[in-house]
C-alpha positions in Angstrom: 31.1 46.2 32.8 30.3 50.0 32.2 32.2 52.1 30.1 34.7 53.4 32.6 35.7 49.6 33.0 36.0 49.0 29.7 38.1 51.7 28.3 40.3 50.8 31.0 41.0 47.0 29.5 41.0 48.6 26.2 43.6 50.7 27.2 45.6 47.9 28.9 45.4 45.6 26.3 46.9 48.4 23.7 49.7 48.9 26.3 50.3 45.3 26.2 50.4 44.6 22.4 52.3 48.2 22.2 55.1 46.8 24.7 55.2 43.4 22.9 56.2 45.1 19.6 58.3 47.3 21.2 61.9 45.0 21.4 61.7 41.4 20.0 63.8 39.0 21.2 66.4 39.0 18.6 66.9 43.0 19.9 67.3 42.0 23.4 69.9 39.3 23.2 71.6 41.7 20.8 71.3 44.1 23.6 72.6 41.3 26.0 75.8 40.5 24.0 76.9 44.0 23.4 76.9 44.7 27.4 78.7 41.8 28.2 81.4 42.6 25.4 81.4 45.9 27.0 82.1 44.8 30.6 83.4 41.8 30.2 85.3 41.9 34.2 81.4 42.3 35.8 80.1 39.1 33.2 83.0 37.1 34.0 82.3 37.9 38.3 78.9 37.6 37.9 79.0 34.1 36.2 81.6 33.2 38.8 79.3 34.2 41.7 76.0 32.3 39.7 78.5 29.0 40.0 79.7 29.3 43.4 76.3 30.2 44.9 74.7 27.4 42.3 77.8 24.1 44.0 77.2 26.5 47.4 73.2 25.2 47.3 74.2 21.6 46.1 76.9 21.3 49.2 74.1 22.3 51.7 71.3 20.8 50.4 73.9 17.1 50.5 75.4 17.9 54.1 71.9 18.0 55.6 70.7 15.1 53.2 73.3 12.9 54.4 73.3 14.3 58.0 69.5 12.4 58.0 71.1 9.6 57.3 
């Protein structure tokens, strides 16, 4: 590698560490809950649509696995 490459994955790998210290976990879930207490109508439709689409899949992939049949 010559110099140009190398400051380049220098640089990279300090934006990397840089954005890994940047929020932990515990800050994003904190994050997480305090949207979802402040919108609680889009949480409560968007968990509804994730278990519709989620029995929607299921249905489908069981009327073609038992139209095989």
């Amino acid at each position: 590698m010559n110099q140009t490459d190398q400051a380049r994955v220098t640089a990279f790998q300090q934006t990397l560490l840089s954005a890994r210290r940047t929020m932990l976990l515990s800050e994003i879930l904190k994050l997480a809950l305090d949207s979802f207490r402040a919108s609680k109508l889009r949480f409560a439709l968007t968990a509804l649509g994730m278990v519709i689409g989620t029995a929607s899949v299921i249905l489908v992939v069981t009327i073609g696995l038992t139209g095989k049949q």
